[in-house]
N, C-alpha and C positions, 0 to 999 in steps of 0.2 A: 465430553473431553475430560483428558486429566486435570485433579483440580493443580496441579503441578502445571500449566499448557501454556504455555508463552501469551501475553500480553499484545492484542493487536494496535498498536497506535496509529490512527486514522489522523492525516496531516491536513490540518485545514486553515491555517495560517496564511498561504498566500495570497497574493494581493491580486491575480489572473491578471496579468498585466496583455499575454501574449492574447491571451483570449479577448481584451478587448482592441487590443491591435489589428487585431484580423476581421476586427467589426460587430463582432460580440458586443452585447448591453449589459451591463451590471455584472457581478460577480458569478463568476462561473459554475461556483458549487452551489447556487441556487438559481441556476438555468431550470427551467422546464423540462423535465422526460418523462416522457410519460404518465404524466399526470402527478407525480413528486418531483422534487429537484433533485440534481445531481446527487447530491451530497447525503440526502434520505435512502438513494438506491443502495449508494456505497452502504450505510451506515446497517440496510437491511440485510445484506448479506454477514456482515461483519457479525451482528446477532445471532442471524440463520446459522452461523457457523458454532455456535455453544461456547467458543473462546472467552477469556476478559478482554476487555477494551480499555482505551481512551482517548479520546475525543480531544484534541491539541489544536485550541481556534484562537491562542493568544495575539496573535497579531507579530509572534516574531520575524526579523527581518532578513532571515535565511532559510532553508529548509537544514541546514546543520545545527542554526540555534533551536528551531523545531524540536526537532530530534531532540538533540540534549535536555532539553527540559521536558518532556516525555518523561525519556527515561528517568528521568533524577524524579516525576511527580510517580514513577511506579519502579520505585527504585529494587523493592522485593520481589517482582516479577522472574517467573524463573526465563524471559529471555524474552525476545522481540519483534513481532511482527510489524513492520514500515510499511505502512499501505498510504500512498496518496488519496485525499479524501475524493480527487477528479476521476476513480476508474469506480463507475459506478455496474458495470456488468459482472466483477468478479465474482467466481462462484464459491458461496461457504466451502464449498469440497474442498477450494485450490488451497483457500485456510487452511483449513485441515491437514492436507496435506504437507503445505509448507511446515507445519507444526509439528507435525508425526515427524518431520524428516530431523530437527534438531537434535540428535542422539550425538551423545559422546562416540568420535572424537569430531565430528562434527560443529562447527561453530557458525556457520552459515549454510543457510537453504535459499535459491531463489526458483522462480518457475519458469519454465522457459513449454514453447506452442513452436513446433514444427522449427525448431532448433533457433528460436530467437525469444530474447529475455526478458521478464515482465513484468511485476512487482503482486504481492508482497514478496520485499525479502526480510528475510528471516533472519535473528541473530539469538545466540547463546547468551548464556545470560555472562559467561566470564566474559562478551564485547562489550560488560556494564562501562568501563572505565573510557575504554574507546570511542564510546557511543556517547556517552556526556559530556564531552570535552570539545565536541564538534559545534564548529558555528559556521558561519558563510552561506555560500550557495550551495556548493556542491554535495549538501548532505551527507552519507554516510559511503558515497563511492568511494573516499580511499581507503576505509576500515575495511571494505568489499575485495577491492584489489588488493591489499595486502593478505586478506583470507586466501585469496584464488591462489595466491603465488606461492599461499603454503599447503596448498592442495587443503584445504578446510572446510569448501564448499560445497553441497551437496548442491547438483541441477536434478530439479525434479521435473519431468516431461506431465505437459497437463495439455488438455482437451479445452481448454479454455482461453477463449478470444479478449475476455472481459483482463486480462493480465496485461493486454498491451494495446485494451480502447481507453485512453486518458483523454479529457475533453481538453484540449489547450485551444480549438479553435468552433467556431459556429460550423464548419464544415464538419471536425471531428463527430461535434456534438447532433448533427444531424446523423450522423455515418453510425453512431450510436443507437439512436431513436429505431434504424433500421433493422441494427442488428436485434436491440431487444422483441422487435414484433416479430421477428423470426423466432428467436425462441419461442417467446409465447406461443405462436402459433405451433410451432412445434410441439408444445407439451397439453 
């Protein structure tokens, strides 16, 4: 990739609370799958995809205070990939692709699988100020929804299931496990 390629920040801060509501044991990004845990799948793709990274496991108490301090720790980056550390099937391509799509006038890419939405999404790097300013829960959706509204965001159509398998539950996380041995066996 370009050494210019947006910065993937892999969110691994929370506390999986829903995951162990649902009956889940111990923290969800180092569940078992496949023989690594969750959070090693994610972090192989994110590689597999040649992008920069970083790895955001401070323990903050929002995925908006996440975010912001990312971006302030890669503050020179030319822009943003927000990848939840719990989608461990996504494929380096979708990377890829989400990255290739940040072109001016452009300020947002996210990915969307037979017209429903997935993550990563993608921010420019002029959403520095936007994106650092955020704390709470709700992450960086309203910096998202004010993009949509000013037509900013590019939907890029991908072939990929791994954009919108996020492990929040032991069923999830099973529902996972399945899909990866299909791949495999597929390839």
């Amino acid at each position: 990739m370009n050494p210019r390629s947006p910065t993937v920040i892999v969110l691994a801060s929370g506390r999986g609370e829903r995951f162990r509501a649902a009956g889940g044991s111990g923290a969800k990004l180092h569940a078992p799958l496949a023989g690594r845990t969750v959070l090693e799948h994610t972090l192989a793709a994110v590689r597999a995809s040649g992008l920069p990274w970083h790895l955001e496991d401070a323990g903050h108490p929002g995925m908006g205070d996440s975010i912001a301090a990312a971006v302030r720790a890669t503050a020179d980056a030319a822009g943003w990939l927000i990848l939840p550390g719990d989608l461990p099937l996504v494929l380096p391509s979708t990377l890829q692709a989400v990255a290739r799509a940040l072109v001016d006038p452009v300020q947002a890419a996210q990915p969307q699988r037979r017209g429903e939405r997935g993550h990563p999404v993608g921010f420019a790097a002029a959403c520095k100020p936007l994106l650092a300013a955020l704390s709470g829960n709700l992450g960086a959706a309203p910096v998202l929804r004010a993009l949509r509204e000013a037509h900013a965001v590019a939907e890029i159509e991908v072939d990929d299931i791994g954009i919108l398998t996020d492990i929040d539950t032991p069923a999830a996380l099973a529902r996972a496990e399945a899909l990866l041995a299909a791949r495999l066996s597929a390839s």
